[in-house]
C-alpha positions as CSV (number, residue, x, y, z in Angstrom):
1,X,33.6,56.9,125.6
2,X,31.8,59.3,127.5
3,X,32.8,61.8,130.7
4,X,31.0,61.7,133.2
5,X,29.7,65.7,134.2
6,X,31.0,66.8,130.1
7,X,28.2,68.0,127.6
8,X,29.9,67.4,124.6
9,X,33.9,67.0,123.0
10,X,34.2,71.0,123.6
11,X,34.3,70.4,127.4
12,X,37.6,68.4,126.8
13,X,40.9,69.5,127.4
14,X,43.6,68.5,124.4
15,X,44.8,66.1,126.4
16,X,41.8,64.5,127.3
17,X,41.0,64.6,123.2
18,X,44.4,62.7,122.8
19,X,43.6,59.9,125.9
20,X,40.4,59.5,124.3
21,X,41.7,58.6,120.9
22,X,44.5,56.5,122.5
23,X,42.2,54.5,124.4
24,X,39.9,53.9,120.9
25,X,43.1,52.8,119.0
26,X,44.1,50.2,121.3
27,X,40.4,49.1,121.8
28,X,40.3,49.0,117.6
29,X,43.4,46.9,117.6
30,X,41.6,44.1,120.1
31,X,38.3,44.4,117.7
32,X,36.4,46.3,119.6
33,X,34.3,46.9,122.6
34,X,32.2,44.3,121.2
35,X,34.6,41.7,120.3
36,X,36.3,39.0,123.9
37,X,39.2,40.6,123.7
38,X,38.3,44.7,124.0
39,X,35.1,43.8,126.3
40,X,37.5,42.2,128.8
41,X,40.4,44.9,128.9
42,X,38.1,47.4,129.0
43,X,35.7,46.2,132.3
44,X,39.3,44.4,133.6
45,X,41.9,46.4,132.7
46,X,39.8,49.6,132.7
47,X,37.1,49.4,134.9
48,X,39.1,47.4,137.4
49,X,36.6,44.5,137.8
50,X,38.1,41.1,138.4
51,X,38.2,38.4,135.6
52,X,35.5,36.3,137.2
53,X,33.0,39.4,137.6
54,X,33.8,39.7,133.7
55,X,33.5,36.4,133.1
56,X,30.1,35.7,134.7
57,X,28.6,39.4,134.7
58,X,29.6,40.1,131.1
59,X,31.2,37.8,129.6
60,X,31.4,37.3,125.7
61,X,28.0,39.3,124.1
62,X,26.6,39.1,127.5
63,X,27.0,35.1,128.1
64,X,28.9,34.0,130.7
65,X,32.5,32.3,129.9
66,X,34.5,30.2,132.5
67,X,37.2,32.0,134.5
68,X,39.7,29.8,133.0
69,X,38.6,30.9,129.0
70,X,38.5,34.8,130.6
71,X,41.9,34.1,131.5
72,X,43.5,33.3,128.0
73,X,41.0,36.0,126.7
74,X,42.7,38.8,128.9
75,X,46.2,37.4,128.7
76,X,46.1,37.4,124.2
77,X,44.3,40.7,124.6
78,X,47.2,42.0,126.7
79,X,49.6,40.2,124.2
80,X,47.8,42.2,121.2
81,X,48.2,45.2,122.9
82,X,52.0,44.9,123.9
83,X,52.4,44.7,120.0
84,X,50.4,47.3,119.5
85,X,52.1,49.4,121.5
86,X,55.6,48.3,120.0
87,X,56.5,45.9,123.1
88,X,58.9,43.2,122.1
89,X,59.7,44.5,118.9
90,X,63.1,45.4,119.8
């Protein structure tokens, strides 16, 4: 993950540092930028597209999926990550 305006991980504050690591753990525990599940929070969740621009923009390894598959995609992703994050385990 890259800032915008930094030239390297020296130009980051600690807590930056920390975000940064956070937000690469929960990406790890949906498989990846690569995989559905961490491409869709990521542009959705992250970048704040909707589910259909995901889902016909980028989709899964650049194919288009239907809305309705983007929508169990992001909803187990968001499961996952409630786990992840201890959610439910109480």
């Amino acid at each position: 993950v890259r800032v915008p305006g930094s030239s390297g991980p020296g130009d980051l504050t600690d807590a930056q540092v920390d975000a940064r690591r956070r937000v690469g753990g929960a990406l790890d525990a949906l498989g990846g930028l690569g995989s559905p599940a961490g491409s869709c929070v990521w542009h959705v969740v992250g970048l704040q597209r909707s589910i259909r621009e995901w889902a016909m923009r980028q989709g899964w390894g650049g194919r288009p999926v239907r809305v309705e598959q983007a929508q169990g995609i992001l909803v187990a992703a968001l499961g996952v990550l409630a786990g992840w994050y201890g959610y439910g385990n109480g």
